[in-house]
N, C-alpha and C positions, 0 to 999 in steps of 0.2 A: 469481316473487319479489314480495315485499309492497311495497308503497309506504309502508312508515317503517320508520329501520333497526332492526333486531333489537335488544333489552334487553341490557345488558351489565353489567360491574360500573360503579360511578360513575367516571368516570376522575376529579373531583376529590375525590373522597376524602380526605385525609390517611393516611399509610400508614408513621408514624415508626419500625415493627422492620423495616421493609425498609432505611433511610437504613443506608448504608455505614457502619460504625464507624469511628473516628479515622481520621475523612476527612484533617481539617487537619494530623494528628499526624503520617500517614502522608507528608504533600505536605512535610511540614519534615523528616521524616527523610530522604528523598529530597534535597530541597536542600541540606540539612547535605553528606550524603555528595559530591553534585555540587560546589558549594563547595570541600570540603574537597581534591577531589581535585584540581582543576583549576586550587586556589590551587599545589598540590607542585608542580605540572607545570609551569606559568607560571614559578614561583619559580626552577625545575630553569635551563629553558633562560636567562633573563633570567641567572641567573650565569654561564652559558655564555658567551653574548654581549657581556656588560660588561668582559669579562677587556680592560685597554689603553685601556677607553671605549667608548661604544656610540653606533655612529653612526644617521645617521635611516632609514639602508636597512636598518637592526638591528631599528631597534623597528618600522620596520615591518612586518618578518619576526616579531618578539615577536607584534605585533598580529592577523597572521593565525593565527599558532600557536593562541594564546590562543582561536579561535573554531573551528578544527580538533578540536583536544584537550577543547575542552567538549562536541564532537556523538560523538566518541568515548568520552567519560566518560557521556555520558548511555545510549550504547546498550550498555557495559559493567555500570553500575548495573543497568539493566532487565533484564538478562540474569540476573545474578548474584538478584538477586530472584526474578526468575521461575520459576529454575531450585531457591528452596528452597523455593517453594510449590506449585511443579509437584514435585518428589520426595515434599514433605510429603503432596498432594494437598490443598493448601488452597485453597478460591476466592479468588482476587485479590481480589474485592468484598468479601465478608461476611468473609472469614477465615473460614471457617468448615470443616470436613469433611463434615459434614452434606449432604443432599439439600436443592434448593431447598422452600421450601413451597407445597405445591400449592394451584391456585389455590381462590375461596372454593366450598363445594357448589351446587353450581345456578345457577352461574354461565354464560354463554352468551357465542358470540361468532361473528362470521363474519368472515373472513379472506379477503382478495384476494391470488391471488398473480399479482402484476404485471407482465410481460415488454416491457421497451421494445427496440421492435428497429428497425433504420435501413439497409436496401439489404443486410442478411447472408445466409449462407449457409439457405436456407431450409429444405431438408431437414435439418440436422445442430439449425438453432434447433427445430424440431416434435418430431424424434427426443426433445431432450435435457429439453422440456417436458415430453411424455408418459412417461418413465422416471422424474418428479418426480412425475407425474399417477396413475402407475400406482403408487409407493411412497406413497400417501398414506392417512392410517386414513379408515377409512368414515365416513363424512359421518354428523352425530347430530345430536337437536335442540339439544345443548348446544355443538356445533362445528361448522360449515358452512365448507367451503373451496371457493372459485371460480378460475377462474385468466382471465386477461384478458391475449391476448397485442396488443399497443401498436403498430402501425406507423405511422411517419412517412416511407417509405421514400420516395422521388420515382422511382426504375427502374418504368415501369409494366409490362415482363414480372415484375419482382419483386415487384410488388403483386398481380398475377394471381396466381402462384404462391402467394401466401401465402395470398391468400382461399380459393386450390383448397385447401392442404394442409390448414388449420385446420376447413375444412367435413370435409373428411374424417375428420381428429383428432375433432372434434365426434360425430362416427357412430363411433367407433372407443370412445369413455370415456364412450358413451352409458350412465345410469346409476350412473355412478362417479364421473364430478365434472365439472362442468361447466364447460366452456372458451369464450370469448368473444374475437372479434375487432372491433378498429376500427382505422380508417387516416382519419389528419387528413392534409388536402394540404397545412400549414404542416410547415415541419421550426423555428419561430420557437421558441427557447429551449430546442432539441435536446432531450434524455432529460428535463431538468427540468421543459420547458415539457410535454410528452410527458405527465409524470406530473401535474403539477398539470389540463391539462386532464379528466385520466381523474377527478382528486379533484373539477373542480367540475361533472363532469356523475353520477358515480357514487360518489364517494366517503362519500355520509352513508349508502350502503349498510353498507358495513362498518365493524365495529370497527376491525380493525386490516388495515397494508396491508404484503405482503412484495415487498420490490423484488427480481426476478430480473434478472441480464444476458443478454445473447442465449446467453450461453455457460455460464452457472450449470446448477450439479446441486447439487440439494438431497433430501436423505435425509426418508421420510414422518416415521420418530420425530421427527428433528431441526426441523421445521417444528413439530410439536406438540410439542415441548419448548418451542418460541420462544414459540406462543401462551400455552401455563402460565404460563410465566414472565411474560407480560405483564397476564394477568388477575391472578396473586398479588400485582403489585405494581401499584397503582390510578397511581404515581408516576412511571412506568417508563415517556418518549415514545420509545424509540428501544431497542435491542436489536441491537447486530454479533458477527458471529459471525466467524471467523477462518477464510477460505477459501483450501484447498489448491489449488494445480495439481494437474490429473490427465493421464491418456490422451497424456501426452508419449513422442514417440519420435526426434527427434533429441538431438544429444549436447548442445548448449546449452539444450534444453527438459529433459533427464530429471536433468541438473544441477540446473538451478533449482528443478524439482519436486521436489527430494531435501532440495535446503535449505531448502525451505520446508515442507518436513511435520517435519524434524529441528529445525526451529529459531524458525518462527512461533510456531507455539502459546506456546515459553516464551518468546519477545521480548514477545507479546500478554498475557503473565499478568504479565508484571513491569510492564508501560505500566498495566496497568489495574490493578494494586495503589497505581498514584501518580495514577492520572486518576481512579479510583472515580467519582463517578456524574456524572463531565463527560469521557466516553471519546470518541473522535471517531465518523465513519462513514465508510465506504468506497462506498457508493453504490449497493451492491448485495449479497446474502444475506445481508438486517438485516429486522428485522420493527418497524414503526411506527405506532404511537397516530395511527387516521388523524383524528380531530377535532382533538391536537392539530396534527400537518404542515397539516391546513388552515387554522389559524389563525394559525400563526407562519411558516409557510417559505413565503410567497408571495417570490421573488425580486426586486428590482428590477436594473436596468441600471445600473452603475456609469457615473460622468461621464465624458464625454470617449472616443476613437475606441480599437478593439482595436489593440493586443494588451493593452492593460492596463488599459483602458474597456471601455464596452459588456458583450454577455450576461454573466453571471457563467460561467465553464467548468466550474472544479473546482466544484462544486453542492456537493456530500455536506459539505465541512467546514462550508461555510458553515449548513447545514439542520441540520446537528448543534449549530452556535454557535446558532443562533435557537432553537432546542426548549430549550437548557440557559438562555439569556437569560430565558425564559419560566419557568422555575421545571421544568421537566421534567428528570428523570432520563434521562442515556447511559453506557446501560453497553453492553460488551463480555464477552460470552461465550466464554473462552477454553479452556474443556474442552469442550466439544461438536461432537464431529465429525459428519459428513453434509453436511460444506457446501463444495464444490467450484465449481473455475473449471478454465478452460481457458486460454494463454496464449499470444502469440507464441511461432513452434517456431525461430525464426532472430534473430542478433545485431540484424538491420538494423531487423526490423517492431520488435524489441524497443524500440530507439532510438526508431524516427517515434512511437509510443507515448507514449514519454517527452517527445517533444518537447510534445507536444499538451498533457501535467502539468506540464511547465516553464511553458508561458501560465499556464493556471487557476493553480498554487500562486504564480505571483509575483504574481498579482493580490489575492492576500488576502492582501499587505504591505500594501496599499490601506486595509483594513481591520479592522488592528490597533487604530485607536482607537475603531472604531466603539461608538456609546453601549450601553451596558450590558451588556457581552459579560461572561461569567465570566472570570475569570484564565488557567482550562487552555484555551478557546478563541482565547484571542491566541496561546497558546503551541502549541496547534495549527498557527495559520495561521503560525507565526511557523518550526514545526518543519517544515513542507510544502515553505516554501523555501528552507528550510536546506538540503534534501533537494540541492537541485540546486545551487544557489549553495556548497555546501561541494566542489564541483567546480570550478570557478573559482577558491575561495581557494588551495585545494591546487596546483592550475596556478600560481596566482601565488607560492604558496611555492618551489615546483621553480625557475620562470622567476626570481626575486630570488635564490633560494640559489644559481642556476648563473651569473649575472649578477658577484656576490661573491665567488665564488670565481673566474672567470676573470680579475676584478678584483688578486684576491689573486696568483695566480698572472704576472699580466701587470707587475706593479707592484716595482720593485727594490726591496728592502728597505735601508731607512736608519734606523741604530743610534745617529750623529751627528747630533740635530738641533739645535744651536747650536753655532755659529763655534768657541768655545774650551772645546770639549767636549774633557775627558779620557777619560770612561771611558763606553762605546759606553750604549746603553738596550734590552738584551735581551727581546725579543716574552717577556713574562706567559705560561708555561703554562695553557690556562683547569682549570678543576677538573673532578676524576675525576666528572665527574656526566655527560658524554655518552652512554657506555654504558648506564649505567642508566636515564638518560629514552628513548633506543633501546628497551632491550628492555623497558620498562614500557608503551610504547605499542605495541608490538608484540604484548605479551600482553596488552592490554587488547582490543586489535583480534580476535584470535582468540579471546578468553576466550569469546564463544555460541559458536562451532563445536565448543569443545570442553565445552563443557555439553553441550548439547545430545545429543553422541556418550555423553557418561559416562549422560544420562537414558536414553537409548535402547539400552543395553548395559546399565544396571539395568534397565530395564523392559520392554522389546521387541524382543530382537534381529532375533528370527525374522523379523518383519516388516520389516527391514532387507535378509533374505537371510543372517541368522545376522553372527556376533560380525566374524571375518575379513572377511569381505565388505564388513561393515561400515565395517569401520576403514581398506578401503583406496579403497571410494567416497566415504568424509569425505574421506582426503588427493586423492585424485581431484579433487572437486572445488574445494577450495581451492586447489589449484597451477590450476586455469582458472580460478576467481573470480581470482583472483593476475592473470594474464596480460592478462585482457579489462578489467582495472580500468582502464590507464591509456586505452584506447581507448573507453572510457565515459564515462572524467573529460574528454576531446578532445570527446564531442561534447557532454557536458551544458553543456559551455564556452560552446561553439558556439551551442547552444540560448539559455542566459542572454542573452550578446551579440543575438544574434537578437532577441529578445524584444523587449530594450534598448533597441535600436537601432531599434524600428519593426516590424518583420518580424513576419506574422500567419501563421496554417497553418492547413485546415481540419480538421476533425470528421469526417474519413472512418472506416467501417468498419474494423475491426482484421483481416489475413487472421489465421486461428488453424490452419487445413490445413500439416503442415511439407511442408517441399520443401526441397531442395538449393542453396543458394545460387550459381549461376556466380559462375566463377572473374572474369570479366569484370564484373559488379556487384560484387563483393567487391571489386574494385582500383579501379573508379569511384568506392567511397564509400570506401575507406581512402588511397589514394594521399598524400594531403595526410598525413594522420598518421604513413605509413610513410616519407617524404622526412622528416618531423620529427624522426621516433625516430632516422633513420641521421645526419643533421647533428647532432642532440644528441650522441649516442654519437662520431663522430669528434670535434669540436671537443675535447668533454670527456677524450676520451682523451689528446687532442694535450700538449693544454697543460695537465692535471691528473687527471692519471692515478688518483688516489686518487678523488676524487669520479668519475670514469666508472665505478667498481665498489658507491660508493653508489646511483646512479644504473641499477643493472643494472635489477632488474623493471622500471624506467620505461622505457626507452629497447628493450630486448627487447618488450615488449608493444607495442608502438609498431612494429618494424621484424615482427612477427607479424601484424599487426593482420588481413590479406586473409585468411594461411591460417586463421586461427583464426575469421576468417569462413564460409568455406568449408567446414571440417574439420566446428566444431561444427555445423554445417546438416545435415550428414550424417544421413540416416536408415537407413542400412545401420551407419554406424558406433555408433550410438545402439542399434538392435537387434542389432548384434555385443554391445557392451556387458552389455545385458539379459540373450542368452543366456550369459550368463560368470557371470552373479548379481552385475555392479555398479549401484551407481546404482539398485537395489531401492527400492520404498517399499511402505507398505501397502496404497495403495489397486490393487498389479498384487499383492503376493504372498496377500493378502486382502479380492479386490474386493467392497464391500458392494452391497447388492441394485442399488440404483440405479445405479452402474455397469455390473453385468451387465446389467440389461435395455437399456440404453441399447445395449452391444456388440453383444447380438444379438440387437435390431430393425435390420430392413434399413430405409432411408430408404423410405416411403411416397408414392404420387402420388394428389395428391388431384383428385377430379373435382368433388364437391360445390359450392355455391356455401355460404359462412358462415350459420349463423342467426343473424339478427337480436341485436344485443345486449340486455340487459335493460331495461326502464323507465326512463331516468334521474331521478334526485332530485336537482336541480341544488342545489349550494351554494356558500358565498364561500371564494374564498382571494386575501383581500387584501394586498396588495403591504406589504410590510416596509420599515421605515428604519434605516439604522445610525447619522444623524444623530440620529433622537428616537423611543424605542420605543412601535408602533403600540397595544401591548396592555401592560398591568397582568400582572406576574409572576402565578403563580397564590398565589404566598405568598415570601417571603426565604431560606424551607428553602436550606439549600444556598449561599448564598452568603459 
């Protein structure tokens, strides 16, 4: 390798027929509609509740509603978008039908694809590198791909292992593309600190850098789609692509992976018809402008002790916020498949997961004011912890609405309230408007499931498992998305509180192997929630028999919570399932090349010792402020 990076296009260019068209036009019609809807809904219940007077336990109940029904309206809007640009086959960004423009002739680049890994599963990380390594186009002078796998792992048989397998892999794609290992003994700043050190010992090698996770499968087209697209537009620091769950075989993995290949892509084309070119990042299968990542995303340490001080956790929004602060273009690629993950195969690993995003996303409340963020980056960080925090509101609406009514119930009704009253004062019937805010928010809630099913019944049954199959793995797994809701909303609670309250959690490895959940860890970690659900359900029966059958999916998912632990863990029942043709997706009934070869490569033992990595070319990436920005936009484009 040379010692100065390879020529590329100018990344500061100006590049004005790439800039999204009615950017602003399209972020007002979006709020209009948000707005508009969420003012009816507001309106709906507030007459509901006024009927007699409205007390301060009312409006408080208005109050949570109010912030409920707007994160509902936003992901109904996004849906409903989505779903006519995805039929249209319009790109979210350009509106456009057309193919992107290729990038300019004789243009050149060299591409890192970057794998931070930390004490994981080391056979199945190698396997799933080389399936990415071996789907890759042949290396030319005009495109050079390298792949650099990243440990920080502190297990020193884990570390052996890696260096054996990687030397091995190295002699295996001898030839074909070249793969590179390094092991820092700091785990200081975990995946982010991981990548910036690889940016300031090698990163002025390459143009651009693609973050894989331990668990990423990336398609070779789809990688050189990512790089075109970033040479064609000089303006373009960031590039996400919308990655599927694959290789799920219990019944709570082949759910998820069902609704995430039926229903991502078009939540991801309606988000980035209103984000256009300030889209978020997800941290991994995104391709980035690595001059600019090393001038704008040096991390600092927020003030004060974790869990809502110290390292930054969630990294990706934040590095997506700094790259757009700076003037750089984040979009999201939402028609390009080839871009897989892997995922907790069980309820539980799914939760400690989320626990670990509960820290990071409530710590970018922190910095919402931070100086010169764009507007969609607050609303980013602002949407991150909405994510969890709209679980706690929902808790507190149930716990005030069951409070009120056992109030209502427990309280004699008096129709005389003055001495020489004649004639009694009869309870105000409230107005016919209950029903309809019911089921308006009920079909707003399911309106992506059932897009989604109508896109993929226009466009691709087969790939479903055909039309039937189809239609009754949607309702499949919406009666268990249904079920496992309120025991998700129990621990995202939990977590919040936690956080709140002090309570920190490490940055352990994710397991992603399914296994069978025991019946005895399933009752160890639901117990509390299923004593909650049975006390909810008697009380509410007792003394207000009408609200315990409002209350049914709450209080039934709650008194399920172990078996549905248990059940969905299931990997007999998940490939019972499979062989019936439910819970179908495309990447089992049309796996593309990169999944086959990943299937059937057997895990490899490497004896090799690694070769040496390349030359380094050290360069800066200096530390960022959200108090006073380090660096001069590269221009006001865009703001």
């Amino acid at each position: 390798m040379s010692g100065t990076p390879m020529p590329s296009v100018d990344a500061r260019a100006p590049s004005p027929l790439v800039r999204p068209p009615w950017r602003r036009t399209r972020r007002l019609l979006f709020a209009l509609l948000f707005a508009g809807t969420v003012a009816l809904g507001v309106w709906a219940m507030f007459r509901i509740l006024i009927v007699g007077g409205i007390s301060p336990l009312e409006l408080f109940i208005l109050g949570l509603f109010s912030i409920t029904f707007g994160w509902i309206t936003i992901a109904f809007w996004s849906a409903v978008i989505g779903f006519v640009l995805t039929l249209t086959r319009r790109d979210p960004v350009t509106l456009s039908s057309s193919r992107p423009s290729p990038p300019p002739a004789g243009a050149r680049s060299r591409t890192a694809l970057a794998m931070p890994i930390h004490n994981e599963d080391v056979p199945r990380v190698i396997a799933g590198l080389e399936a990415t390594c071996r789907d890759l186009p042949e290396d030319t002078p005009e495109r050079q791909i390298e792949a650099f796998v990243l440990s920080d792992s502190t297990d020193e048989a884990i570390v052996a292992e890696e260096s054996a397998q990687v030397g091995a892999l190295q002699a295996r794609l001898a030839g074909r593309c070249r793969v590179h290992y390094r092991h820092r003994d700091s785990n200081t700043g975990r995946k982010a600190g991981n990548l910036a050190e690889f940016c300031r010992r090698w990163g002025r090698h390459y143009d651009f850098l693609l973050v894989l996770d331990a668990d990423s499968l990336m398609s070779g087209a789809t990688i050189a789609s990512l790089i075109d697209a970033m040479q064609a537009n000089p303006r373009l620091g960031l590039l996400q692509t919308v990655p599927i769950p694959v290789r799920q075989a219990s019944l709570f993995g082949r759910a998820n992976q069902l609704a995430a290949s039926l229903y991502a892509p078009m939540l991801a084309a309606g988000l980035s018809f209103w984000h256009a070119d300030a889209a978020n990042y997800f941290g991994h299968n995104a391709i980035l402008r690595t001059r600019a990542f090393m001038e704008h995303c040096g991390l600092p340490d927020l003030p004060g002790a974790p869990p809502l001080g110290g390292e930054i956790l969630s990294h990706d929004f934040v590095e997506a916020a700094l790259l757009r602060r700076a003037g750089w273009q984040v979009q999201m690629q939402t028609d390009l498949g080839g871009s897989y993950e892997e995922m907790p195969s069980h309820l539980l690993d799914f939760a400690k997961r989320d626990r670990r995003w509960v820290q990071g996303n409530l710590q970018h409340l922190r910095l919402l004011t931070g100086h010169g963020l764009h507007a969609m980056s607050r609303l980013h960080f602002l949407f991150g912890a909405l994510a969890y925090l709209a679980s706690l509101i929902w808790l507190g609406i149930l716990m005030v609405s069951t409070a009120d009514a056992l109030a209502r119930a427990l309280t004699e009704p008096n129709f005389f309230t003055a001495d020489a009253q004649l004639f009694p004062d009869w309870p105000l019937a409230p107005p016919p408007l209950i029903m309809p805010l019911l089921a308006g928010t009920l079909a707003m809630l399911l309106m992506p499931k059932v897009l989604g099913l109508a896109l993929a019944l226009t466009q691709r049954p087969a790939d479903f498992g055909g039309p039937l199959r189809l239609v009754a793995s949607v309702l499949l797994e919406a009666l268990f998305a249904m079920l496992i809701a309120p025991l998700m909303m129990v621990f995202h609670s939990l977590f919040v509180i936690g956080v709140v309250s002090g309570r920190t959690v490490s940055w352990d490895p994710q397991s992603r192997e399914g296994r069978a959940v025991p019946w005895q860890e399933a009752w160890r970690h639901t117990w509390q929630a299923t004593l909650a659900g049975l006390l909810w359900a008697v009380i509410t029966w007792w003394y207000t028999p009408v609200f315990f059958w409002w209350l049914t999916p709450v209080w039934l998912g709650l008194l399920l919570s172990a078996p549905l632990v248990r059940w969905s863990s299931s990997l007999a029942l998940g490939r019972a399932l499979r062989r019936a043709g439910l819970l179908l997706v495309p990447s089992e009934t049309r796996p593309p090349a990169v999944l086959r070869e990943l299937a059937r490569r057997p895990a490899a033992t490497g004896q090799a010792p690694p070769l040496p990595p390349p030359a380094e070319l050290p360069g800066e990436m200096p530390e960022q402020s959200f108090s006073a920005p380090r660096h001069q936009p590269l221009s006001p484009e865009g703001r």
